[in-house]
C-alpha positions as a Markdown table, in Angstrom:
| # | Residue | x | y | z |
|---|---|---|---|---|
| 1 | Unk | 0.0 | 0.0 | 0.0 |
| 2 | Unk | 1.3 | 3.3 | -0.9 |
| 3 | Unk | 0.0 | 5.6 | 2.4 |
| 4 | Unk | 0.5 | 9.5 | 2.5 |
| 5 | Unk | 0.8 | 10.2 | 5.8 |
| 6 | Unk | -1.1 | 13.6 | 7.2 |
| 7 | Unk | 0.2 | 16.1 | 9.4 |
| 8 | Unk | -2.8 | 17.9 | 11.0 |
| 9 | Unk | -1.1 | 21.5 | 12.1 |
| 10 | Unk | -1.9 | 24.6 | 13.6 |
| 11 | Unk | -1.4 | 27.7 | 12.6 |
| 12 | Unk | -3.6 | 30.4 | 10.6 |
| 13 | Unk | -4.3 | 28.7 | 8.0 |
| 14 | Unk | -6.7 | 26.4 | 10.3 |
| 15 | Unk | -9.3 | 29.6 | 10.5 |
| 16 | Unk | -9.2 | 30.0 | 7.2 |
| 17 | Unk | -9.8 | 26.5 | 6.0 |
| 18 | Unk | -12.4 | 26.2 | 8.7 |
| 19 | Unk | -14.3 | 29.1 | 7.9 |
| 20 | Unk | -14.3 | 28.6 | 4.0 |
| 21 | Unk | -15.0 | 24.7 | 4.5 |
| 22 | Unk | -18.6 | 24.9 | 3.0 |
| 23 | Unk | -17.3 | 27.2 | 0.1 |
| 24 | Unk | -14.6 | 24.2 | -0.3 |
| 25 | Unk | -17.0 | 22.0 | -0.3 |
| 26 | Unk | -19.2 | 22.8 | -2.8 |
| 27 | Unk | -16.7 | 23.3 | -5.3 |
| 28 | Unk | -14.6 | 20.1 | -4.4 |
| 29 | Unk | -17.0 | 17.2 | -2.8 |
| 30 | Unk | -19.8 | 15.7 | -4.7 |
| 31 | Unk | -23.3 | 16.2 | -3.0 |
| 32 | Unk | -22.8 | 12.7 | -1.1 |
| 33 | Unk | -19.3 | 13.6 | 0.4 |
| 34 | Unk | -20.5 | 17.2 | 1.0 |
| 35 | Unk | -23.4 | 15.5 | 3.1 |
| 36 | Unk | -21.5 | 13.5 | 4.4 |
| 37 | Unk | -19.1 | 15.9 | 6.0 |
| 38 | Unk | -21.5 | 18.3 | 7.1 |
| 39 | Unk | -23.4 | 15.2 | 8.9 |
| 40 | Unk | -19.7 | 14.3 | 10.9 |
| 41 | Unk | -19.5 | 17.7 | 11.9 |
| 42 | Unk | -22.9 | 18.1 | 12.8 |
| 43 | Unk | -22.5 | 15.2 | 15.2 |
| 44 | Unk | -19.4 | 15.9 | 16.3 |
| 45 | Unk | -19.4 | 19.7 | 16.8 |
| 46 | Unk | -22.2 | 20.6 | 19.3 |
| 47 | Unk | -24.5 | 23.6 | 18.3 |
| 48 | Unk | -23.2 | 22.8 | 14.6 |
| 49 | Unk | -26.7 | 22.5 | 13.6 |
| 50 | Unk | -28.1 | 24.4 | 15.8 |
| 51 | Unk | -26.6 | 27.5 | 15.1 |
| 52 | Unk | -26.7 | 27.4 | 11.3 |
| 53 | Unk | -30.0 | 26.1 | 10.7 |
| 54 | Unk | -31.9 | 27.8 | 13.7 |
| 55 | Unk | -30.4 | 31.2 | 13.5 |
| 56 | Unk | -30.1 | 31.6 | 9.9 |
| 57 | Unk | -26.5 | 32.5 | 11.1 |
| 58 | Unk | -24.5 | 32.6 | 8.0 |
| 59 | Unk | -21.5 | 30.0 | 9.2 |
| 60 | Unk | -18.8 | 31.8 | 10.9 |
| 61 | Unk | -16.5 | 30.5 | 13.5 |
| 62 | Unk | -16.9 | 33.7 | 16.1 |
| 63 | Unk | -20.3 | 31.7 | 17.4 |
| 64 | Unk | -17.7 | 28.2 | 18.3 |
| 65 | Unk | -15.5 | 27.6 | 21.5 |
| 66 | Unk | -11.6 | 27.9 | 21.1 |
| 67 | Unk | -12.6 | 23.5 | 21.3 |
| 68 | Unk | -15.7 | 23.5 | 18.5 |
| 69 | Unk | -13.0 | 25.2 | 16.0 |
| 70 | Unk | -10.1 | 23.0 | 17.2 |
| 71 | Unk | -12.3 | 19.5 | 16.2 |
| 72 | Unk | -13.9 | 21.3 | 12.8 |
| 73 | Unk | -10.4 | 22.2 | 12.0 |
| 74 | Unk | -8.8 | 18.8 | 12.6 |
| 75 | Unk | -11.9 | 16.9 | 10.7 |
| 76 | Unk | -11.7 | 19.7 | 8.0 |
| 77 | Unk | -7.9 | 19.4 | 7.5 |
| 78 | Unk | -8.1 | 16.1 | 7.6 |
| 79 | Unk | -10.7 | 15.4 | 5.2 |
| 80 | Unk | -9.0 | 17.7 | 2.5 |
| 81 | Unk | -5.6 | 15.8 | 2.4 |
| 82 | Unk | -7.5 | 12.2 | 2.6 |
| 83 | Unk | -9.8 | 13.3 | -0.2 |
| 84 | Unk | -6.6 | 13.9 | -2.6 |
| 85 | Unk | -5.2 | 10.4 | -2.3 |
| 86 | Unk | -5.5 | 8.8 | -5.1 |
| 87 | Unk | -7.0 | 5.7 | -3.2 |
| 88 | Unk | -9.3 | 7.9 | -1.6 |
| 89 | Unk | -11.1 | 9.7 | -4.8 |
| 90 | Unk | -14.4 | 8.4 | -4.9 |
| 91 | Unk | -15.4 | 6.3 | -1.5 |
| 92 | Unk | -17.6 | 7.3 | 1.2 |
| 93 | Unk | -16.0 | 9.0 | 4.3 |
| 94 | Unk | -15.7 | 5.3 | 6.2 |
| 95 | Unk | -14.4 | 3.8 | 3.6 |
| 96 | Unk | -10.8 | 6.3 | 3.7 |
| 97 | Unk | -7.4 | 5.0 | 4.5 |
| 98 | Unk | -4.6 | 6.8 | 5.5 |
| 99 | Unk | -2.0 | 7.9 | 8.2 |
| 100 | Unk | -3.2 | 10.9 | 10.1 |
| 101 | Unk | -0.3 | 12.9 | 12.7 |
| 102 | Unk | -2.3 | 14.7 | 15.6 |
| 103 | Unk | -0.1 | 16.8 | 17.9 |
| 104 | Unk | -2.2 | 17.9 | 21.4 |
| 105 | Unk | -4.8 | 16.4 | 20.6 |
| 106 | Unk | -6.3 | 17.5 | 23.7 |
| 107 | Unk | -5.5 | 21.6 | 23.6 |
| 108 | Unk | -8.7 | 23.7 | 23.7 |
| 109 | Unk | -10.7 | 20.6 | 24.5 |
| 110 | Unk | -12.6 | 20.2 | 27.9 |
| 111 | Unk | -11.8 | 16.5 | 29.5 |
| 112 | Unk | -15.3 | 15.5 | 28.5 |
| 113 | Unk | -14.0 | 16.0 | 24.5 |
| 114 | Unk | -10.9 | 14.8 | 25.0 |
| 115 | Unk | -12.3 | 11.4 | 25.2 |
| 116 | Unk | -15.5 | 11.6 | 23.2 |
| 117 | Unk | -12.9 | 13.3 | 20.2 |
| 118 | Unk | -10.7 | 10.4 | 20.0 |
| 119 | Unk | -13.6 | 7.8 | 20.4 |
| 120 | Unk | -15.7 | 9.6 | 17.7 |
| 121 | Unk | -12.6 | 9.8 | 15.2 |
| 122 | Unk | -12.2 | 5.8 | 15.6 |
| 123 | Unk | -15.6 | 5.1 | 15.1 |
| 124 | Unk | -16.2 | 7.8 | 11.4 |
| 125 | Unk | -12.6 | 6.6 | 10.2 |
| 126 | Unk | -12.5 | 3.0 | 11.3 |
| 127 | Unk | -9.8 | 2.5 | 8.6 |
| 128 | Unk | -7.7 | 5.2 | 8.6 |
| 129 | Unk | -4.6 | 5.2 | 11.3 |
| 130 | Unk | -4.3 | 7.9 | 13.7 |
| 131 | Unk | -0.9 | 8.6 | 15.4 |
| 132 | Unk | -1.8 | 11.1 | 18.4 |
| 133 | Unk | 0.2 | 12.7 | 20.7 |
| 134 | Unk | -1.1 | 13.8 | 24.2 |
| 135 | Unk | -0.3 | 15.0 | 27.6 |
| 136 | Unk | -3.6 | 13.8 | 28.7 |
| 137 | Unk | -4.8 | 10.5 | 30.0 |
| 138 | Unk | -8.6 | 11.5 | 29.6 |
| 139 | Unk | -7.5 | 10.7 | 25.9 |
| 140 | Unk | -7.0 | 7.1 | 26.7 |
| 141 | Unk | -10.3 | 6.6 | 27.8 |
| 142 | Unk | -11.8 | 7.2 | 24.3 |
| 143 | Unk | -9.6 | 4.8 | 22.4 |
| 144 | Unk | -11.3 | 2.2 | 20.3 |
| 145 | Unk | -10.3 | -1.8 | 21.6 |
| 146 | Unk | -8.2 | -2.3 | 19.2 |
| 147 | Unk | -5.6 | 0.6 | 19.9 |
| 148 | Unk | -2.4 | 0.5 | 21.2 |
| 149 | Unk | -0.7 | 3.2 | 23.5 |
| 150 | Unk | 2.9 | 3.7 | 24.3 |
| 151 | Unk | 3.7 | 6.6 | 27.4 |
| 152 | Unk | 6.7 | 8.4 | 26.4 |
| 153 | Unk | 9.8 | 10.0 | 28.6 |
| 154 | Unk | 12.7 | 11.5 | 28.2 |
| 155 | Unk | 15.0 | 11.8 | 31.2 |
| 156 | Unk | 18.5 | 12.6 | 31.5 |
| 157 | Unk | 20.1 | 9.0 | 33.3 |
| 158 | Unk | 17.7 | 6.6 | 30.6 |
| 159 | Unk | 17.4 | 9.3 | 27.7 |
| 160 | Unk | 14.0 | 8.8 | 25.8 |
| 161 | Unk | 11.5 | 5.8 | 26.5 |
| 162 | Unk | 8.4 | 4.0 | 25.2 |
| 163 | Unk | 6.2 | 2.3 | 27.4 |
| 164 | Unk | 3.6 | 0.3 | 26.4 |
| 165 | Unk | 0.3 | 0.9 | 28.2 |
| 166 | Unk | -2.6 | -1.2 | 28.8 |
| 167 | Unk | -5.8 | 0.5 | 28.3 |
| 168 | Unk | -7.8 | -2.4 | 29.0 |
């Protein structure tokens, strides 16, 4: 298998894609994907929904948490490099396979989100691989069963070690 992996980063260019994704969309998903995306966020994004369709609010990200933008930007970002594979060009969204690189995954993201995040990227992307990085353990509780966790240190008298963890 020839596997891209995906660096999901920070940085300006996260508001940007965020707050253009339905512009993106349009022009780049087919009505299927497009639905398809804006049904992932809708479930995993509270007041997604609510907000756009109840308000009539055109879609902006000043009515989301620092934590709402942080999961729309990850999916968003995500999404857009997994959807320009060349194995990826035309199936649905559980269907994708890949490598995804999440730094922090738990930065702007109450402990409640921490876990349900990681447990709701397993279960939308059952076959893509997601390498995450975290100085949380709430993240741990969201893991699908068949994960596997390794706690990292780095200290000066054993230099830099990996644990495995059961999460059992």
């Amino acid at each position: 298998n020839n596997i891209t992996p995906i660096y999901v980063h920070k940085g300006v260019q996260s508001e940007v894609l965020t707050e253009n994704w339905m512009e993106w969309g349009y022009t780049n998903l087919n009505s299927i994907r497009y639905n398809e995306v804006y049904n992932l966020l809708a479930k995993i994004v509270p007041n997604y929904t609510h907000t756009e369709k109840y308000f009539k609010l055109k879609f902006t990200l000043r009515y989301f948490s620092d934590g709402q933008k942080k999961i729309m930007f990850i999916v968003i970002n995500m999404l857009s490099n997994l959807f320009n594979i060349k194995h990826n060009k035309d199936v649905r969204l559980a269907n994708l396979r890949g490598i995804v690189l999440i730094d922090d995954i738990e930065n702007y993201l109450c402990p409640s989100w921490q876990k349900e995040f990681v447990r709701l990227l397993g279960e939308f992307f059952p076959k893509v691989q997601f390498i995450v990085t975290t100085n949380s353990a709430v993240t741990f509780l969201g893991l699908p069963n068949n994960s596997i966790a390794y706690r990292v240190t780095n200290n000066v008298e054993q230099g830099i070690r990996a644990n495995l963890v059961n999460i059992d």
